[in-house]
N, C-alpha and C positions, 0 to 999 in steps of 0.2 A: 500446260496440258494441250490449250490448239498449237501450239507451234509442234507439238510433235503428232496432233491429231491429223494436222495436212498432211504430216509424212513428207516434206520438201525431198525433192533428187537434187544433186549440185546442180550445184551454174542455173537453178533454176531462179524465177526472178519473183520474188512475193509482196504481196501487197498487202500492206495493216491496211484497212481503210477507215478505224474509228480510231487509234494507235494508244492515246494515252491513257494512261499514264505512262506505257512504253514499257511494261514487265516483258508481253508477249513479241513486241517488237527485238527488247535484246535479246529475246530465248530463243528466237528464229533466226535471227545473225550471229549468235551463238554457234545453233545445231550446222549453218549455213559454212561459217567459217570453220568447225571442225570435218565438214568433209572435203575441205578442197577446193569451196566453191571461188572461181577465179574472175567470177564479175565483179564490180565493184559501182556503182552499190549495189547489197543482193535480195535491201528490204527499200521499198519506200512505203516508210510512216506519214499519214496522214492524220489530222484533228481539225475540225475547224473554230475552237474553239482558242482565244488568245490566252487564257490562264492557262489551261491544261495541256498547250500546244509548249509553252515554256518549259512545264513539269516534261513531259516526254524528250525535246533536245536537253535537259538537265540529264536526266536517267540514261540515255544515249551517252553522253561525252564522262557520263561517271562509271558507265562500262565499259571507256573505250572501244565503243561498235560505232565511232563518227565515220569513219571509212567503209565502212559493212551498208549503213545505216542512211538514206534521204531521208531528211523530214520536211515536210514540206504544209505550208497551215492552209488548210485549204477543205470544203463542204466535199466530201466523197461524191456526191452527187453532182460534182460542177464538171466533174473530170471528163475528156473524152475515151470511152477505152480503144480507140481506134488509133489516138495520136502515141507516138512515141515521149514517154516507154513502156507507157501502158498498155502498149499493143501486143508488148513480151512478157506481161506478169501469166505467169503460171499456175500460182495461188493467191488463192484472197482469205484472207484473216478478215472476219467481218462480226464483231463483237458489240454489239450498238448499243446506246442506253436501253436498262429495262425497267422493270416497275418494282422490283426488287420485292414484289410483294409475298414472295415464297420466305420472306425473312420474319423469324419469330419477334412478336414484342415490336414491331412499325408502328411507332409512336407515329408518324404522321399520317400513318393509315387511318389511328382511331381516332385524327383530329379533323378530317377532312370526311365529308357526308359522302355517301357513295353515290350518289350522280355527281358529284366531282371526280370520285375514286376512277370511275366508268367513263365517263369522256377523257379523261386521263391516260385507261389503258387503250379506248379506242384509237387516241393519237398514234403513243407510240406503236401500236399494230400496224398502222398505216404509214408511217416512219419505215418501221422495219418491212412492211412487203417493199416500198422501194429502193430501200438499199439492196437487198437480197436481189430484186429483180434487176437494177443496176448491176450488179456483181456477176451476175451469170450472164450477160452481155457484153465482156472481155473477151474476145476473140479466141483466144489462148488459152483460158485458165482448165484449168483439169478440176480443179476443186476449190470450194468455198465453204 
């Protein structure tokens, strides 16, 4: 559903920047590759994480979208959006960890005291303002 929430035009150039597990990365080289799009690569996946960066080049090369598709392991935050070729992303897919706390029955919500719970969500609030705020500081992008 974000890969088609961006709404990509062809030849346009998108950025996963949290990627894996890599569902929403091949659903965007997917929608990329059915209009035509003639750059190659027309996604570059980001993770920086070394397990989950595995899982997403596995999901990439088991969709054949290796051509479509950069993966590249790396803190979305380390990036320059000025340097090539991230001076040409268009869109930004930006999905970051959450607290998943809207999920019924979080067993380790009810094992964990809520001043853990709270500094917990405080992080990742503070996580996500700067990716977000990182993201809209790509020169180019139309959307995030």
């Amino acid at each position: 559903m974000a890969a088609e929430a961006i709404s990509p035009q062809r030849n346009w150039l998108v950025l996963d920047a949290c990627a894996a597990p890599g569902n929403k990365t091949t659903h965007l080289a997917s929608i990329l590759s059915s209009m035509g799009s003639t750059i190659r690569p027309c996604v570059l996946a980001l993770d920086r994480d070394e397990k989950r960066f595995q899982i997403l080049k596995d999901r990439v090369k088991n969709a054949g979208a290796e051509d479509l598709v950069q993966c590249t392991r790396t803190d979305f935050l380390s990036i320059d959006p000025a340097s090539k070729p991230f001076c040409d992303v268009k869109a930004i897919v930006l999905d970051p960890s959450c607290s998943g706390s809207g999920l019924v029955n979080r067993v380790s919500v009810s094992k964990s005291s809520d001043e853990e719970h709270v500094k917990r969500l405080d992080k990742l609030a503070h996580v996500q303002k700067l990716l977000l705020k990182h993201a809209l500081s790509f020169p180019n992008v139309v959307i995030v």
